[in-house]
C-alpha positions as CSV (number, residue, x, y, z in Angstrom):
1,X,-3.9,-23.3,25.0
2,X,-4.6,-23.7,21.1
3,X,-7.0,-23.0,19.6
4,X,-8.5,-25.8,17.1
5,X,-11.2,-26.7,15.0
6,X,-13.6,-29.8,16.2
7,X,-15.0,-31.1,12.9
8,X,-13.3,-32.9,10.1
9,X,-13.3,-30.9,7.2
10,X,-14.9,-33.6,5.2
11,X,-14.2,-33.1,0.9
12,X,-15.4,-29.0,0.6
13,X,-11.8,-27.8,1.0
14,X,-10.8,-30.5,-2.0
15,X,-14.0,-28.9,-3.6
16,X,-12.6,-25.4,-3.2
17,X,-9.6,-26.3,-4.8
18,X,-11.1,-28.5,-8.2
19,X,-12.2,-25.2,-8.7
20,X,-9.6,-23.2,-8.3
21,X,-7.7,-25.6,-10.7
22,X,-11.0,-25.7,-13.5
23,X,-10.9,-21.4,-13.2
24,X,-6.8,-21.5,-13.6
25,X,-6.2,-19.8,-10.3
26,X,-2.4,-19.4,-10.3
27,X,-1.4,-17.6,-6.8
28,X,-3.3,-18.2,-3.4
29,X,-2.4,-15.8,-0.7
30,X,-3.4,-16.3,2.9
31,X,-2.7,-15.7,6.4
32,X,-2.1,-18.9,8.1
33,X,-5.7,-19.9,9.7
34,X,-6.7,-23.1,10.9
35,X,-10.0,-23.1,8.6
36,X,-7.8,-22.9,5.5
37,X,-5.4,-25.9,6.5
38,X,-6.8,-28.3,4.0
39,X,-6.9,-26.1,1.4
40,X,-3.9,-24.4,2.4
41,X,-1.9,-27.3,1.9
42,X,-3.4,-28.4,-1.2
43,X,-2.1,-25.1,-3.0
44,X,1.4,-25.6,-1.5
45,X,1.4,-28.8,-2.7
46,X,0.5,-28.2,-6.5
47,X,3.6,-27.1,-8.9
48,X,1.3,-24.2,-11.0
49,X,-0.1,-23.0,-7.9
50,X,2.1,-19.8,-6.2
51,X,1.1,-20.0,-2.7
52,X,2.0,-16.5,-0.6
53,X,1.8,-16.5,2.9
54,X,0.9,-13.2,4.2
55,X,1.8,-10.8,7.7
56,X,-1.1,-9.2,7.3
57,X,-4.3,-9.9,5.0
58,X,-4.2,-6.3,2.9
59,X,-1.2,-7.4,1.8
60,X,-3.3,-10.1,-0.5
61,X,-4.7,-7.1,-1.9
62,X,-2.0,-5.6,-3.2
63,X,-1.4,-9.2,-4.4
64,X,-4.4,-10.0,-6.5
65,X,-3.9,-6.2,-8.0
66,X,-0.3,-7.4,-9.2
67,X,-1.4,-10.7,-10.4
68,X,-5.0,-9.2,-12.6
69,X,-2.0,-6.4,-13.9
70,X,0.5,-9.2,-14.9
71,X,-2.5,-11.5,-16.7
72,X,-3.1,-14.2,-13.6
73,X,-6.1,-15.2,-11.4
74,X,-5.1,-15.2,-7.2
75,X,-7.6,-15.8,-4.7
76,X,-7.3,-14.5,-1.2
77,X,-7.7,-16.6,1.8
78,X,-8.5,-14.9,5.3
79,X,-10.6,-15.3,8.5
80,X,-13.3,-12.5,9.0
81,X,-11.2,-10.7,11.4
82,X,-8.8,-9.9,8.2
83,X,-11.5,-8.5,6.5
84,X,-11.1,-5.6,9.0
85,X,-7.4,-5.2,8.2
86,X,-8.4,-4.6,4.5
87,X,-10.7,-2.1,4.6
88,X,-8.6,0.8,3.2
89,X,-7.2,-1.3,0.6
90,X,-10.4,-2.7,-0.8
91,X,-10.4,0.7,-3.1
92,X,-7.9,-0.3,-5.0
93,X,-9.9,-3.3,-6.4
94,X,-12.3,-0.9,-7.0
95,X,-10.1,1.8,-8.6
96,X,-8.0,-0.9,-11.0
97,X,-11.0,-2.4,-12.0
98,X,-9.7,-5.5,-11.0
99,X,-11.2,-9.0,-10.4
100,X,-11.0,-10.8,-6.9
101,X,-11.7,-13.5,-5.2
102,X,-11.6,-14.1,-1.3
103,X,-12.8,-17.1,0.2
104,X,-13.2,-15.8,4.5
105,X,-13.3,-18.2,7.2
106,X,-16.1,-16.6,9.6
107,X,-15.6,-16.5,13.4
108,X,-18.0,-14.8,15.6
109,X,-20.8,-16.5,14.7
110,X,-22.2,-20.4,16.2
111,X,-20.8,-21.5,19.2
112,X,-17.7,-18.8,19.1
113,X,-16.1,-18.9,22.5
114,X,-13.5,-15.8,22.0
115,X,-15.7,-12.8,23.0
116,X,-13.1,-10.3,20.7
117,X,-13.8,-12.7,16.9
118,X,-17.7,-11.6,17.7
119,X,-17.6,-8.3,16.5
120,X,-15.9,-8.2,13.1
121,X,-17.8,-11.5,12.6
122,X,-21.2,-10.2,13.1
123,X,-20.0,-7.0,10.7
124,X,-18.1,-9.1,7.8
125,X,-20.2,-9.7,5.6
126,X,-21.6,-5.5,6.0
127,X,-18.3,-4.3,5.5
128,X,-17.5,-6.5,2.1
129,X,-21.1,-5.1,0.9
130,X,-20.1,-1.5,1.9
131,X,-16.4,-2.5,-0.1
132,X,-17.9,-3.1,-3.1
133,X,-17.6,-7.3,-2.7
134,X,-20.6,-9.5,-3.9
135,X,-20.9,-11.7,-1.1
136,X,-22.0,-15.3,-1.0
137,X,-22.0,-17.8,2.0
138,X,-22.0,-21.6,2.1
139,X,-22.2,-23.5,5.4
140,X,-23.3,-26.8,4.1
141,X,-20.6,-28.6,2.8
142,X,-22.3,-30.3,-0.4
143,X,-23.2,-26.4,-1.4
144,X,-19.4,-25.3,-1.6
145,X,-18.1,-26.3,-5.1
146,X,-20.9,-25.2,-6.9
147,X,-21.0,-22.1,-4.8
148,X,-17.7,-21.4,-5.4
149,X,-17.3,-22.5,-8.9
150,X,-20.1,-19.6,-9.4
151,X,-18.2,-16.9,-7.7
152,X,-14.8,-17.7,-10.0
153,X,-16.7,-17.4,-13.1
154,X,-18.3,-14.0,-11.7
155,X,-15.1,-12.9,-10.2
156,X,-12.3,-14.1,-13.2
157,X,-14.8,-14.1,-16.1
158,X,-17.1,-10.7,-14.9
159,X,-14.1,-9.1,-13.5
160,X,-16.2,-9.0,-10.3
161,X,-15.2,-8.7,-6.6
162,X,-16.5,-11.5,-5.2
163,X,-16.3,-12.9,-1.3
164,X,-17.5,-16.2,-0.5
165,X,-18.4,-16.6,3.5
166,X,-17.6,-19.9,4.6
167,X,-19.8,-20.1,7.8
168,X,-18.9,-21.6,11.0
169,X,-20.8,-24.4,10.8
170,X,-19.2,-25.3,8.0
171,X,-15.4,-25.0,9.1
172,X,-16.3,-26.2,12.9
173,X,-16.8,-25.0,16.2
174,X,-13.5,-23.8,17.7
175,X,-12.6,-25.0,21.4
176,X,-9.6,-24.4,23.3
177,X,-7.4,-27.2,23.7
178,X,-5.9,-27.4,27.0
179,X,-2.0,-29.2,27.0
């Protein structure tokens, strides 16, 4: 069985990325994760965009550390049960004083049929607060650019940690897919 989304993502991916090319985002790490696809693809596609596929999110971390040190803006793309993989590694944001950005992909939440994504997506958001993240969340699509066009400027501009939630609703119910 596979596990896949059963809503079109409609433009907000394209949104997420017009702003990640108006705040001259220049690596995009991620985990691969169905939410992301359209995004996803749209960084590996663009020439002044390093795209970084991850084993494991805190890797991305370590990442957007590397790329505030050496002058460049990443953004770190996970699902919320990454966020829990990160925790330890959240203090070195902190500790640097170092800008980031992390757009999640929430589980757990509407219509979630995997009984395990329920508990780190019902704590996600908690643990970014308790992390030191800002945290926004969009599930309407026509909210996302300016949402996220918002959270760059605080994140790149305020050298803020920043997380925007994008809610289930917004990336579609998951189903299994029998084949």
């Amino acid at each position: 069985m596979d596990d896949h989304t059963n809503q079109d993502p409609g433009g907000w991916p394209d949104a997420i990325f017009a702003q990640f090319k108006r705040a001259k985002v220049r690596q995009v790490a991620y985990v691969p994760d169905a939410g992301h696809t359209r995004l996803i693809a749209r960084c590996v596609d663009d020439p002044d965009i390093t795209d970084v596929v991850l084993t494991t999110e805190e890797e991305g971390v370590a990442l957007a550390v590397g790329a505030a040190l050496g002058g460049e803006r990443a953004a770190l793309l996970m699902q919320s049960s990454g966020v829990g993989n990160c925790i330890n590694m959240f203090s070195i944001l902190h500790g640097f004083g170092v800008p980031c950005l992390t757009l999640v992909t929430m589980r757990g939440e509407y219509g979630e049929f995997n009984s395990w994504q329920v508990p780190m997506g019902s704590t996600t958001e908690a643990a970014l607060k308790l992390a030191g993240f800002l945290t926004f969340r969009v599930d309407v699509p026509d909210e996302v650019g300016d949402v996220v066009g918002a959270c760059c400027d605080m994140a790149y501009e305020g050298n803020q940690r920043i997380a925007v939630l994008l809610g289930q609703r917004l990336i579609g119910r998951k189903q299994w897919v029998k084949r």
